[in-house]
N, C-alpha and C positions, 0 to 999 in steps of 0.2 A: 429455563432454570439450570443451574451449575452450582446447587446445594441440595444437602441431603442425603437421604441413601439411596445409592446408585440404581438407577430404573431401566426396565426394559428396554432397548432403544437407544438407549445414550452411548456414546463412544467413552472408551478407557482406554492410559497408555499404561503397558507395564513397562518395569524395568527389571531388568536383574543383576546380579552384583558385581558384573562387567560395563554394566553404563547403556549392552543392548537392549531398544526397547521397540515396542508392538505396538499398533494402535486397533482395535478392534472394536466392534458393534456388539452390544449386549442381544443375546438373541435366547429365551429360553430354552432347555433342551441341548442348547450348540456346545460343542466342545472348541478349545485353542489347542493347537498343536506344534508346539516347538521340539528341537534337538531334546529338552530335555521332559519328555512326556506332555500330556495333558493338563489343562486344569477345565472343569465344567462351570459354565457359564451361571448356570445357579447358585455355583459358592459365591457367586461377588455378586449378585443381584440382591438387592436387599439389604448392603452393608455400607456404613461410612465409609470415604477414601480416605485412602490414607494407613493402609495398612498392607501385611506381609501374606502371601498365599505359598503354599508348597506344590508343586507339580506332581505328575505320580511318580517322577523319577528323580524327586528328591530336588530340583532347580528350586528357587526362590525368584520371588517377584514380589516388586515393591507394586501399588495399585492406584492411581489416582486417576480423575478426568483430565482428559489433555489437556493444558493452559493453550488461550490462541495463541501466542506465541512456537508453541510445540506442535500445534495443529498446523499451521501454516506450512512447515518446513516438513509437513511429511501425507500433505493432504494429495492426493490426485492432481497433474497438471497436464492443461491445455496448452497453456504460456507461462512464462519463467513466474514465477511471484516477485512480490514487493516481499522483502523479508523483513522482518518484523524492527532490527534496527531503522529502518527507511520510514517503515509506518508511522512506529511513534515519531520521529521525525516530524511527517506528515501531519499528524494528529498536535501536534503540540508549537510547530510555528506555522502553521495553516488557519492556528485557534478554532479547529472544530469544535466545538460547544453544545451544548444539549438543547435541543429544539431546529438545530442549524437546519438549511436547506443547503444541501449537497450533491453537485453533479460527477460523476466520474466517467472518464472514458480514457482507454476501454478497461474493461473490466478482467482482461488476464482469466487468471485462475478463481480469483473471488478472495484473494488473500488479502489486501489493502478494504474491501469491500466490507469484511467482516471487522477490522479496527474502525471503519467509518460509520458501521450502525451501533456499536458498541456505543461511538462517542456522541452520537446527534442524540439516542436515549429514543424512547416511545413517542416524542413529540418533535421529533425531525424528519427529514425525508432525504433519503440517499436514491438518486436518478439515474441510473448508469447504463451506457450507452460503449455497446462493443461491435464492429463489423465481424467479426468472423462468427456464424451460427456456433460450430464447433467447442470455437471458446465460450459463447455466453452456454453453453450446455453443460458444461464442466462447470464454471463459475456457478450458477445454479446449485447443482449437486451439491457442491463442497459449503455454499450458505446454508441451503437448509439442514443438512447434518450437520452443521456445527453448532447452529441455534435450534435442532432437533425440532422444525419447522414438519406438522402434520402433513401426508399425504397428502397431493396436489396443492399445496398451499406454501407459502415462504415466507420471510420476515414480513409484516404490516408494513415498516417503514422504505420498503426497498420497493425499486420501479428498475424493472430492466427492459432496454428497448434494445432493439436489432438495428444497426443503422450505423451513420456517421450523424457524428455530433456534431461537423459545421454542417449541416444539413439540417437536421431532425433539430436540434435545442432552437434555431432562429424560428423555425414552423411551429413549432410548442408553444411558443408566447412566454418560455417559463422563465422567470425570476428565481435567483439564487444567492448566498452569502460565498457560497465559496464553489471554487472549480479544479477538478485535479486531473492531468491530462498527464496520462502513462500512455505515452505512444509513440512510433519514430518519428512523426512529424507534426510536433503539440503546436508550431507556429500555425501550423494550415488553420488551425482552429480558434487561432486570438480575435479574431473580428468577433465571430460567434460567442466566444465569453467576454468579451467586450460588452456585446450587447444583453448578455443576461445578466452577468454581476448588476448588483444594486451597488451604488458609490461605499467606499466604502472596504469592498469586499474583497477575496485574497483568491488568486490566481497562483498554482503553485504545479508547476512540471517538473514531471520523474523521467531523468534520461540517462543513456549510458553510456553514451561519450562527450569527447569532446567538440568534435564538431557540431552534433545534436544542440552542445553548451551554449556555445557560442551564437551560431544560428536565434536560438529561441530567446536569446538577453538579448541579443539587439533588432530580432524582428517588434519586442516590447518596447525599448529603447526609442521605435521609431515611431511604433504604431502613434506617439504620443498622448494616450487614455491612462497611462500607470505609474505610480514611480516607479523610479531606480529600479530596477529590479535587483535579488540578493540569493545571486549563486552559492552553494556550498554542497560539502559530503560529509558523510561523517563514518568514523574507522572505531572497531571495539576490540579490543584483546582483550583476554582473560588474564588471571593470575593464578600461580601456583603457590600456596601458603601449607607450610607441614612446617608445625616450630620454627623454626630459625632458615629454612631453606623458603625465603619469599622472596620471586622472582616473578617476571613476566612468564605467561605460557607459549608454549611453542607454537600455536594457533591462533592467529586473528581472523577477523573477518573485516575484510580489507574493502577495497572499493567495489561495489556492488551499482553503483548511480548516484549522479549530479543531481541537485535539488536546487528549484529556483521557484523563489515566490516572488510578487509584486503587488501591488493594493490600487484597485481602480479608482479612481479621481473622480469626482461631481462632474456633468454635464458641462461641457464648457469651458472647463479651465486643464491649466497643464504643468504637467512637471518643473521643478526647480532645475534650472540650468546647473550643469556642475561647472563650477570654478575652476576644479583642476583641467588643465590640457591634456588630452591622451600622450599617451609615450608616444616619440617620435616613430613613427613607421605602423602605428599601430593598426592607421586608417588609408595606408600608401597605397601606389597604384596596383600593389598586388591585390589589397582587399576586395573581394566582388561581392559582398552579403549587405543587409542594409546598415543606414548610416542613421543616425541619432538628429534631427532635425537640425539642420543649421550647420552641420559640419563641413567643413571645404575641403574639398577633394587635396589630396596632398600630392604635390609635386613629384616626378622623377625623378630623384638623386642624378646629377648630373656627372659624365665621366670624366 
């Protein structure tokens, strides 16, 4: 629940009227202690968000529950997150949908994990699949305080397993619409979502360079199961608006990771040739990554 007035248990960010803000666990009895005195934990239990508290030292704070977006970027981390530009992202040319079946590996921080039970809804299932114990330990934590998930218990629709996902998802037998592979090396894993996608379904790696880029489009490319696959990023600046002085902000948030999705094909058949010819030198005898079926090795420039 993320309506109502605020319950024991639930997370609240303040803010004060410098923009710094707190994230904290309602705890009855507890006090918060900042630069500028106290406030106790029972003046905000029991009250709609969205309003103003005074400290004993006179500070103000604004009170609301943290948006995931705000939670994300200040929750606990094992591994960097997917930040909330990237998610929706994710969430939105991935077509995660309500009721979706969803794998995820790995599971980082649990930041991307939390957009993706948002979006499957009560009748989807989010799979997710991390090696390192450490991290799926944090990921954990940071899902059930965020969906304020009862002791020893965590979201109904989430399944976390310890492992490698080109291992563990082909020994599962599991069937999925969509697969999201946040890792340094999401190619090791295409056979294995090869094999669980249903036709149909949308394959989509988060990575941080270029080489990772390049590498994962044309290990698809080859694999011949997917179309085209369709690289991108995406960059957000703010704006500064005061009357007449409307200008970009001095702050963006700039490139954080490459995003590529692809769509598995039916049993049997195979992607549309492309028409256009690569640039010349594109595929030369420098290139040593794989090559898109049918492409001819391209000659040495001769001196």
């Amino acid at each position: 629940m993320h309506r109502g007035p605020l319950r024991e248990g639930e997370w609240v960010r303040l803010t004060d009227s410098k923009g710094r803000k707190h994230n904290f666990e309602l705890q009855a009895g507890k006090r918060f202690f900042s630069n500028k005195g106290h406030l106790d934990h029972d003046d905000l239990i029991g009250r709609e968000e969205g309003f103003t508290l005074a400290s004993s030292a006179g500070g103000e704070y604004l009170v609301f529950r943290p948006l995931l977006s705000e939670f994300v970027v200040s929750m606990p981390r094992g591994a960097a997150v997917v930040y909330p530009k990237d998610a929706a992202q994710i969430v939105a040319m991935a077509d995660i949908f309500p009721g979706a079946r969803v794998v995820e590996a790995g599971v980082g921080s649990g930041a991307l994990t939390c957009s993706l039970l948002r979006a499957v809804g009560p009748w989807g299932r989010v799979s997710s699949f991390e090696r390192r114990e450490e991290f799926a330990d944090v990921a954990r934590r940071n899902v059930n305080q965020f969906f304020g998930a009862p002791a020893d218990q965590t979201h109904p629709a989430w399944e976390l397993t310890l492992g490698d996902l080109a291992e563990a998802l082909p020994a599962s037998g599991e069937r999925c619409d969509r697969i999201i592979l946040d890792m340094l090396a999401p190619w090791e894993c295409l056979d294995a979502a090869a094999g669980a996608l249903v036709p149909g379904g949308i394959v989509c790696a988060y990575v941080a360079t270029t080489t990772q880029l390049s590498r994962f489009v044309e290990t698809v490319r080859a694999h011949g199961g997917f179309t085209e696959p369709q690289p991108w990023e995406s960059l957000v600046r703010d704006w500064h608006v005061e009357g007449l002085a409307v200008r970009p902000g001095h702050k963006m948030i700039g490139h954080t990771a490459f995003l590529v999705t692809a769509r598995r094909l039916a049993p049997g058949q195979k992607p549309l040739r492309k028409t256009r010819r690569p640039a010349p030198g594109a595929y030369g005898p420098d290139y040593s990554g794989p090559r898109p079926p049918g492409l001819p090795v391209e000659p040495a420039p001769e001196d």
